[in-house]
MDTraj code that builds the backbone (N, CA, C; nanometers):
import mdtraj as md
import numpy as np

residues = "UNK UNK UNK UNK UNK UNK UNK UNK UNK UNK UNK UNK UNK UNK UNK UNK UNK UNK UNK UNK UNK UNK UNK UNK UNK UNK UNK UNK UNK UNK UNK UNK UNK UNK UNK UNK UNK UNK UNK UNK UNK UNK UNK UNK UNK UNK UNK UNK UNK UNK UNK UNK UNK UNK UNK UNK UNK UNK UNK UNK UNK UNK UNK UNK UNK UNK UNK UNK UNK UNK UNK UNK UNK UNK UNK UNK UNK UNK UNK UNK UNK UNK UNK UNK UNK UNK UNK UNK UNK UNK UNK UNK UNK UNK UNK UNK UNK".split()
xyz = np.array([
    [9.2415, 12.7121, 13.3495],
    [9.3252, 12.6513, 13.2481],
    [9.2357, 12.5994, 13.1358],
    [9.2729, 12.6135, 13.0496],
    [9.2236, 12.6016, 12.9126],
    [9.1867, 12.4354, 12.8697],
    [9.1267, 12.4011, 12.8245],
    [9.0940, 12.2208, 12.8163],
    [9.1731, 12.2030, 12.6856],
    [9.2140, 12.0828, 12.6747],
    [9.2848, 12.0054, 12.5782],
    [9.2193, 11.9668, 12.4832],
    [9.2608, 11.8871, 12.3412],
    [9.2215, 11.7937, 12.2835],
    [9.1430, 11.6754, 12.3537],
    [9.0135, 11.6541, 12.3175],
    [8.9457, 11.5370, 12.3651],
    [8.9830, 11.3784, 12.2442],
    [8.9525, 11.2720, 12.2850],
    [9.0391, 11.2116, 12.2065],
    [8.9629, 11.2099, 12.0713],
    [8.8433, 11.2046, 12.0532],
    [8.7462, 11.2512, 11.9194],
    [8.8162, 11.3677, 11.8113],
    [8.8440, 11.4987, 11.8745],
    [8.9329, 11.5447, 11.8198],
    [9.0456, 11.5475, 11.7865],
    [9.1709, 11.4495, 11.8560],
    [9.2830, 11.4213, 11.7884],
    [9.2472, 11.3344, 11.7188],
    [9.1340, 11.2595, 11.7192],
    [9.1860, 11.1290, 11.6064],
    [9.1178, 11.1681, 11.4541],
    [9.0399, 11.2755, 11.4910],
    [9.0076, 11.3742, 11.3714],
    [9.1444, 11.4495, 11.3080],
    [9.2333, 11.5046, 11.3954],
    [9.3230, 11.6116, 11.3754],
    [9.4262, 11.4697, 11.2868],
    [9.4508, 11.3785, 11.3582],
    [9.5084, 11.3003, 11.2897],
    [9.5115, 11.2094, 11.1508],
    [9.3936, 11.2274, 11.1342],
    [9.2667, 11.1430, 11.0278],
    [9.3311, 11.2423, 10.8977],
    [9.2924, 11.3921, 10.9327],
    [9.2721, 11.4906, 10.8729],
    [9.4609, 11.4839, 10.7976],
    [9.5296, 11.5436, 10.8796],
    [9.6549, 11.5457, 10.8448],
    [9.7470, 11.4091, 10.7860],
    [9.7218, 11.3013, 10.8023],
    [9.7513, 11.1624, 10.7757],
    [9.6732, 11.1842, 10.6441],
    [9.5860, 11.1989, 10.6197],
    [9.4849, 11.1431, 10.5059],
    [9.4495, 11.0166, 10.5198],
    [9.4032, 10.9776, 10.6408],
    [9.3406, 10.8780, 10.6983],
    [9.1882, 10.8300, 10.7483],
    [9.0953, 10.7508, 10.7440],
    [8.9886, 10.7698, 10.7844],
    [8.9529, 10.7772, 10.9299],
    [8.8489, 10.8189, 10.9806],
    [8.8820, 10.8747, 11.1334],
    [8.9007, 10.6986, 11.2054],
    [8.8202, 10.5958, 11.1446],
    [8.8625, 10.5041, 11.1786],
    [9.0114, 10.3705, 11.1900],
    [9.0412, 10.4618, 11.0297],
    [9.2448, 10.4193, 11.0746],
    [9.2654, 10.4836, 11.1857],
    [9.2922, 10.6132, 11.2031],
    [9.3427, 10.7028, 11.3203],
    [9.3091, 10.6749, 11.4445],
    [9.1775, 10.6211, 11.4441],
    [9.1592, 10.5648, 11.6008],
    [9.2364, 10.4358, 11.6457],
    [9.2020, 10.3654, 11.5367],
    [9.3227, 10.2365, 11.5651],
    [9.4609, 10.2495, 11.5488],
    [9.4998, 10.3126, 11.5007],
    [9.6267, 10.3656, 11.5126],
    [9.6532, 10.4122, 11.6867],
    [9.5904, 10.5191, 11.6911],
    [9.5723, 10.5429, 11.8305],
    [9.5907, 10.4620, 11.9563],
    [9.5112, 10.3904, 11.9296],
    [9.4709, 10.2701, 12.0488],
    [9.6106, 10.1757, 12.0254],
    [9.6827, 10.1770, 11.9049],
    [9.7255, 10.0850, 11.8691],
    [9.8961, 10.0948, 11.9823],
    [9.9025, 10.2516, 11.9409],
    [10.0505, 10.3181, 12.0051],
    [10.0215, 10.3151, 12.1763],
    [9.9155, 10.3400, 12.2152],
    [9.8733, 10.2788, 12.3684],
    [9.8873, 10.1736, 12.3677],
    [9.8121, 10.0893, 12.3297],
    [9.8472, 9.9838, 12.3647],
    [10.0101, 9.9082, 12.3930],
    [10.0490, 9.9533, 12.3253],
    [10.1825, 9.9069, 12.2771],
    [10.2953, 9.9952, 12.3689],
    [10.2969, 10.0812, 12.3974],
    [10.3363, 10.1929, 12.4912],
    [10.3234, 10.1301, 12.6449],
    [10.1863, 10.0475, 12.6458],
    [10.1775, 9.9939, 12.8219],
    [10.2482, 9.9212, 12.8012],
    [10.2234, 9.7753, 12.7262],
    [10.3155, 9.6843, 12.7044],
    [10.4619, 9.7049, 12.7170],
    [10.5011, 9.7486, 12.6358],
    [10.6607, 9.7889, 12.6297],
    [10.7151, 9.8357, 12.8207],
    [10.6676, 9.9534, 12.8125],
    [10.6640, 9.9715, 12.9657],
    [10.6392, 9.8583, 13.1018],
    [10.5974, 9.8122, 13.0645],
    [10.5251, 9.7068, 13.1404],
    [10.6439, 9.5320, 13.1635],
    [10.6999, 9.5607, 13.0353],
    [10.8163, 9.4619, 12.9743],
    [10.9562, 9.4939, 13.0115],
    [10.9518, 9.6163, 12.9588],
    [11.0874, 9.6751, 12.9076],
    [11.1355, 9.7880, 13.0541],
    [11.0178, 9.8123, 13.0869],
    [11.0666, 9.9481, 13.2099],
    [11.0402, 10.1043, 13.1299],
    [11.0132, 10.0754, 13.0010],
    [11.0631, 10.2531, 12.9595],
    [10.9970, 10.1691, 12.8209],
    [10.9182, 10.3313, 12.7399],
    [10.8848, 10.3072, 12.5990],
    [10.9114, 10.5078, 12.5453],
    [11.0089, 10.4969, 12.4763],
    [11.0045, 10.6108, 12.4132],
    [10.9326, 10.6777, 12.2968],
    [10.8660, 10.7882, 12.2286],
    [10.8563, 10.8429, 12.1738],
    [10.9302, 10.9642, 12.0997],
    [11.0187, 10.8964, 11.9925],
    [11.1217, 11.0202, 11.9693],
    [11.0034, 11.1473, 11.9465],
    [11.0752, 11.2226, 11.9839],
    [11.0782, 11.3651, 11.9636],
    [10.9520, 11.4313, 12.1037],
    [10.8950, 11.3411, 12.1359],
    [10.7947, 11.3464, 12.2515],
    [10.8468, 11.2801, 12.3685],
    [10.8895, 11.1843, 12.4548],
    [10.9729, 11.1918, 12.5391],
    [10.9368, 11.0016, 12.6016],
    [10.9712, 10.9831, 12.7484],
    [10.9495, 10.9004, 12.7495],
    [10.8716, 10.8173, 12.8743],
    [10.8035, 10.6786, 12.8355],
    [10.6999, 10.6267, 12.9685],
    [10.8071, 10.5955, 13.0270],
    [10.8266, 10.6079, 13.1848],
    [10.9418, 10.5133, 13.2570],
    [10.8680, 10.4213, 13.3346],
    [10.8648, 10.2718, 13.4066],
    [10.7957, 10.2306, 13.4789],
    [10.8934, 10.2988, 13.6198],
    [10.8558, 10.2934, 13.7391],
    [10.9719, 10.3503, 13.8335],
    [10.8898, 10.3134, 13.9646],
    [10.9884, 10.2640, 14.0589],
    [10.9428, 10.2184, 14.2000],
    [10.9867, 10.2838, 14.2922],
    [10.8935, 10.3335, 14.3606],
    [10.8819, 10.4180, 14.4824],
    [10.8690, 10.3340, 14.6211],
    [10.9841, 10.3545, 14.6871],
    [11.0019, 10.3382, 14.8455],
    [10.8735, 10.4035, 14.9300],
    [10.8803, 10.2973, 15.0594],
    [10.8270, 10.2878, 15.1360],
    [10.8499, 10.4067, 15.1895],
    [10.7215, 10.5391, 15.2873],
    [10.7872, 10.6112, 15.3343],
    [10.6647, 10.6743, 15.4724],
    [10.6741, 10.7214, 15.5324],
    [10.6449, 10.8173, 15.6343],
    [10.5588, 10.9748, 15.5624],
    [10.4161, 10.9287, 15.5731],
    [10.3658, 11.0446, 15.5304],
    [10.2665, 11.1406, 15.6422],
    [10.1507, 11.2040, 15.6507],
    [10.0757, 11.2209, 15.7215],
    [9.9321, 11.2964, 15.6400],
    [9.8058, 11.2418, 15.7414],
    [9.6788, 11.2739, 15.7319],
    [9.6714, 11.4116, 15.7672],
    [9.6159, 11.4647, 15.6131],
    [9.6577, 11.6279, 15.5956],
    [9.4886, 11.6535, 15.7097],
    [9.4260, 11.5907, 15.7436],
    [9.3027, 11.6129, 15.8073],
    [9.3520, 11.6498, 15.9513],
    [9.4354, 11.4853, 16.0106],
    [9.4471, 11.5183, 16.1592],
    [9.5728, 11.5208, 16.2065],
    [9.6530, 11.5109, 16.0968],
    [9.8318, 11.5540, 16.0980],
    [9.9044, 11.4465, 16.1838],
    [9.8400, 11.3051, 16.1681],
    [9.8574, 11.1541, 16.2794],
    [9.9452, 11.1248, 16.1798],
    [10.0650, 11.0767, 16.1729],
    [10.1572, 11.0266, 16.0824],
    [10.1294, 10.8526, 16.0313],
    [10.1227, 10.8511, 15.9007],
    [10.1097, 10.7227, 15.8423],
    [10.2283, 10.6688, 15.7556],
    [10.1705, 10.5364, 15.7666],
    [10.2609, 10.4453, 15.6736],
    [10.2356, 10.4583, 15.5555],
    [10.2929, 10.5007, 15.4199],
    [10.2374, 10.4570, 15.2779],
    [10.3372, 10.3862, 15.2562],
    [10.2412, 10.2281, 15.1715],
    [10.3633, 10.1316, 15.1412],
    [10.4152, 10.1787, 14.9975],
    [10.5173, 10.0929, 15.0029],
    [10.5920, 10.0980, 14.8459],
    [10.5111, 10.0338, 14.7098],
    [10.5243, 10.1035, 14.6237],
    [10.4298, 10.0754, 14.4639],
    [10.5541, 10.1261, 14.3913],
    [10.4579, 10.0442, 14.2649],
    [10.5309, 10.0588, 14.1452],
    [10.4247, 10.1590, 14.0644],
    [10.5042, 10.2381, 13.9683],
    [10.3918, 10.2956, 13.8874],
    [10.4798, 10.3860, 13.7837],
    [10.4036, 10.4237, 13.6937],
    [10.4867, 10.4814, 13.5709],
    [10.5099, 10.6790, 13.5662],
    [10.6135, 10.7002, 13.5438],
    [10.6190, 10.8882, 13.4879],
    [10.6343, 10.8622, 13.3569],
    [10.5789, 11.0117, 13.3310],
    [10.6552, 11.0852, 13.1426],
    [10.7070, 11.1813, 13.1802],
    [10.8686, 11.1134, 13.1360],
    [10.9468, 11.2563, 13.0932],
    [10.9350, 11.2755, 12.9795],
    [10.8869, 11.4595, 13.0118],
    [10.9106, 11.5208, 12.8373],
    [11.0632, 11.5242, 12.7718],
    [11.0888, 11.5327, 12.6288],
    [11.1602, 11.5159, 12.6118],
    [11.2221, 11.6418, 12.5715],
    [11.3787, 11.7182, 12.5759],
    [11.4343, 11.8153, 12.5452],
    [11.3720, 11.8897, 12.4387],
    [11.4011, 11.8531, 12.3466],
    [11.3400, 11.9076, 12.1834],
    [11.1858, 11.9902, 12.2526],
    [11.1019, 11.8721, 12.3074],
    [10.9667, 11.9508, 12.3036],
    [10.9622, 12.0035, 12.4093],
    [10.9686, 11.9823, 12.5023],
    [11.0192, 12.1282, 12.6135],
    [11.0720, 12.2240, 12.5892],
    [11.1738, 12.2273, 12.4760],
    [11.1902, 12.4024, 12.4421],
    [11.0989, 12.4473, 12.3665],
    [11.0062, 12.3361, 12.2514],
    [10.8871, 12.3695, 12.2059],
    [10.8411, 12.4535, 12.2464],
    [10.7605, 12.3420, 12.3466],
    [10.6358, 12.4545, 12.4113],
    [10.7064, 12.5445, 12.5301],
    [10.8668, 12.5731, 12.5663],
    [10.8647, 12.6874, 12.6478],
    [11.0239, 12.7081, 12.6765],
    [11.0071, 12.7979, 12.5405],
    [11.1571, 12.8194, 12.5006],
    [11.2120, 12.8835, 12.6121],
    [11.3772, 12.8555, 12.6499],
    [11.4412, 12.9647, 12.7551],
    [11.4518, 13.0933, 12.6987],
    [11.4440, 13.1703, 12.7898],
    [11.4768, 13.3270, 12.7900],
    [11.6075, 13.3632, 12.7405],
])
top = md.Topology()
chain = top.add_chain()
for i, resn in enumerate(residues, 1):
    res = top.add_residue(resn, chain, resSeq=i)
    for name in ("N", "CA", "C"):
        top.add_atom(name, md.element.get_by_symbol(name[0]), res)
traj = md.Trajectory(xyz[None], top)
């Protein structure tokens, strides 16, 4: 699989297209993270129109097993965050047939 944008290069790609200096764009950057945990962290959910959204979401306690010696374990319950992509850019990048 092919490697991504490293963050040096989006905040170039962004700099570039904004007409921004690479140092607005980084703080900008940092700025929408930042603010993205927070919200999430507050709120349960931080959206990005047209890009989709952070959810915070809690996962039950459940019955797993040690893929080594196949002895069944306990994993406890956590909290922790998904991204759903959002419609629009999912047909983006992979239009239906």
């Amino acid at each position: 699989m092919a490697a991504g944008l490293t963050k040096t290069q989006l905040v170039r790609l962004l700099a570039e297209k904004n007409e921004l200096s690479n140092k607005q764009a980084a703080a900008f950057l940092e700025h929408l993270t930042d603010t993205a945990i927070k919200e999430t962290r507050k709120n349960g959910i931080f959206v990005v129109p047209g890009l989709g959204r952070l959810k915070k979401v809690h996962r039950k306690a459940r019955m797993g097993r040690n893929p080594q010696t196949g002895e069944p374990i306990q994993i406890k319950a956590k909290t922790t965050a998904k991204f759903y992509l959002a419609k629009a850019a999912k047909d983006a990048i992979a239009p239906k047939k």
